[in-house]
C-alpha positions as CSV (number, residue, x, y, z in Angstrom):
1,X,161.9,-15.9,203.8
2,X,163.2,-16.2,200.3
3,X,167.1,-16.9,200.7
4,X,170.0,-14.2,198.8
5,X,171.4,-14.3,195.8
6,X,174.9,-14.4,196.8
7,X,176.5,-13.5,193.1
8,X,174.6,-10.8,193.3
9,X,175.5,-7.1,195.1
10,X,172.8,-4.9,196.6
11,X,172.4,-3.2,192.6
12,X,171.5,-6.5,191.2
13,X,174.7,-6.9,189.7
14,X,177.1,-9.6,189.4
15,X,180.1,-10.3,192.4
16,X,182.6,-13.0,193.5
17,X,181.3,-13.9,196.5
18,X,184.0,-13.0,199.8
19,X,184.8,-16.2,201.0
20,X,187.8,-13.8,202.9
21,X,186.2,-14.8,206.5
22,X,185.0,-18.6,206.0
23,X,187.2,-21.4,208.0
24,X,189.1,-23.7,205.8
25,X,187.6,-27.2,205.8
26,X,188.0,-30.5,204.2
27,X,185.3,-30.5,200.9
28,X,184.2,-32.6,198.9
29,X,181.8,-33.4,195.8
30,X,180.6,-36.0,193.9
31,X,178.3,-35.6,190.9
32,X,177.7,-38.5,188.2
33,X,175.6,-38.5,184.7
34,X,175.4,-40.8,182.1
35,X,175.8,-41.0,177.9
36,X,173.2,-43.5,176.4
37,X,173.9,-45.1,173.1
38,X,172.9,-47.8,171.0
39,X,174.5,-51.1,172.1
40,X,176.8,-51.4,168.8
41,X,178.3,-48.3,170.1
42,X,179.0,-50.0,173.4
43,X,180.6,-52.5,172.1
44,X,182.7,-50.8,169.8
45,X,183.9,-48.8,172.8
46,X,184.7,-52.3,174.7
47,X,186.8,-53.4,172.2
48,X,188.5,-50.6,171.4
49,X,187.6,-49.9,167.9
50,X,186.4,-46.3,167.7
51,X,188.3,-44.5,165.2
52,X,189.5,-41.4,167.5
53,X,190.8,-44.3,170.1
54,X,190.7,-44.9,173.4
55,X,187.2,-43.6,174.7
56,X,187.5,-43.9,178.4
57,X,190.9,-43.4,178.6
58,X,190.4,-40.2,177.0
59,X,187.1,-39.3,178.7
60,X,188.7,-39.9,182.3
61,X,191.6,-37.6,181.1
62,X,189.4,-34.8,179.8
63,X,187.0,-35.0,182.7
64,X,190.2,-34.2,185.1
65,X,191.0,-31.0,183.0
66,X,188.0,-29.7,183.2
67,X,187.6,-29.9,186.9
68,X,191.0,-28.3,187.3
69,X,189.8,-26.0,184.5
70,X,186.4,-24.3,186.0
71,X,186.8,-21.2,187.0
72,X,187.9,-20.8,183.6
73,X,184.5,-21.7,182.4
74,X,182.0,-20.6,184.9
75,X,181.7,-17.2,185.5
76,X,182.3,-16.2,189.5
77,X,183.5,-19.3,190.4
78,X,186.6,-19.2,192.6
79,X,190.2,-20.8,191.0
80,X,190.6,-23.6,193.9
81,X,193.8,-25.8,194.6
82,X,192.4,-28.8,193.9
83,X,193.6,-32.1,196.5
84,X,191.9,-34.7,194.4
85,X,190.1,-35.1,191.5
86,X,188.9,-38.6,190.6
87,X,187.0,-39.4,187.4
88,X,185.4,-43.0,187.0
89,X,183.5,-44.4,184.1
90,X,182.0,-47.8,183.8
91,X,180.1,-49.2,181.0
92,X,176.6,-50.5,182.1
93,X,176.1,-53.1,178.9
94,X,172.1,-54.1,179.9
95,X,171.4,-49.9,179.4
96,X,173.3,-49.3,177.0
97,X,175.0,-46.2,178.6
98,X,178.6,-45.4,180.6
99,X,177.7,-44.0,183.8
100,X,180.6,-41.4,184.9
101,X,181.1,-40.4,188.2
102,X,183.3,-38.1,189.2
103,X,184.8,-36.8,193.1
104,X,186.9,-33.8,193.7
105,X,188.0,-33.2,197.0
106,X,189.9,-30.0,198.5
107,X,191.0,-28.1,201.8
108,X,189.3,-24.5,201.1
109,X,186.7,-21.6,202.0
110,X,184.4,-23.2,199.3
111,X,182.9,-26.0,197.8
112,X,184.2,-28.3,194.9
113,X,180.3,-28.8,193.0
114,X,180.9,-26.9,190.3
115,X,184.4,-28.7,189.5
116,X,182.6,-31.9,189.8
117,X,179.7,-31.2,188.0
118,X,182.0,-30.2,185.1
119,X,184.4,-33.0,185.1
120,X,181.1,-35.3,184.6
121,X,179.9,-33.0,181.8
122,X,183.1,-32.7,180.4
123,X,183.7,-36.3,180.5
124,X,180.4,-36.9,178.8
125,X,180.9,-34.3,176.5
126,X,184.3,-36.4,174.8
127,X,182.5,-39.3,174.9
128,X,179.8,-38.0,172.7
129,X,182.7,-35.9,170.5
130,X,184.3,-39.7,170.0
131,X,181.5,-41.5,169.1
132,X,178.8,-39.7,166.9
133,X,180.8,-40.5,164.1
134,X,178.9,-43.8,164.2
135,X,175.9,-42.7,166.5
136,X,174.5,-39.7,166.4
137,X,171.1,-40.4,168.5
138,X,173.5,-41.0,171.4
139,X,172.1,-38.6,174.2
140,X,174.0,-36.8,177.5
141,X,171.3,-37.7,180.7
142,X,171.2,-36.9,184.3
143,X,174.1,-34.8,184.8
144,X,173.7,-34.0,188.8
145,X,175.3,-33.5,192.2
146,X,174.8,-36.3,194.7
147,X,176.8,-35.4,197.4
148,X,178.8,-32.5,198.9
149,X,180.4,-32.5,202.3
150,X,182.7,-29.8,204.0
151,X,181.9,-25.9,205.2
152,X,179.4,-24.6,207.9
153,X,176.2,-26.4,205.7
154,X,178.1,-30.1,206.2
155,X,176.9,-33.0,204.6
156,X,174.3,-33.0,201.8
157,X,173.3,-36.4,200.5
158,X,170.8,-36.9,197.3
159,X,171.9,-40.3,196.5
């Protein structure tokens, strides 16, 4: 049997969802992606000589405003106190890419996904706005959840 559309009311038409009666619980999410580039780029990163400046430093910083940011940005989505949200980005020199992971974590009636999901994309995102300037082939890859813990489904591991 084909499962409900939760953000969706008995007309078809598009609700919060009532989280009213779910138990509190300890959640968390983390989601990762990558930006690929050409290798000059990569390097101009490392050494700090992008025009706009410091591209990680940045990236990290917008990724964190943007978790705490969406319910601003996806429709339906609940406005959560956030416990934690931790943005990571390492530069992976034989790919050619910075990988960015980030983990949000929270005490709540719902899950933290989305705010993951958009602190990677966001990250990603500024790293792109930084760079094109001298690379415009660079390309936003394999945004995704990996793993989300907390609530009555528990633990769901993709990586």
């Amino acid at each position: 049997m084909a499962k409900k559309l939760s953000h969706l009311d008995e007309k078809g038409k598009p609700k919060m969802v009532d989280v009213s009666g779910k138990a509190d619980t300890l959640r968390e999410a983390v989601a990762k992606g990558e930006v690929k580039m050409k290798a000059v780029t990569l390097a101009l990163i490392k050494g700090g000589e992008i025009a706009k400046g410091d591209v990680l430093t940045v990236a990290q910083l917008a990724g964190v405003m943007a978790a705490k940011q969406t319910p601003h940005l996806i429709p339906l989505c609940h406005p959560l106190l956030l416990n934690e949200i931790r943005v990571e980005l390492e530069m992976d020199q034989k790919r050619n890419v910075v990988l960015i992971t980030a983990t949000v974590k929270n005490t709540g009636k719902t899950g933290v996904e989305m705010e993951a999901l958009t602190a990677v994309s966001v990250a990603a995102l500024t790293i792109y706005d930084m760079c094109k300037a001298v690379d415009r082939a660079m390309r936003i890859e394999s945004i995704r959840l990996i793993k989300k813990s907390g609530g009555k489904s528990g633990t769901f591991i993709l990586e």
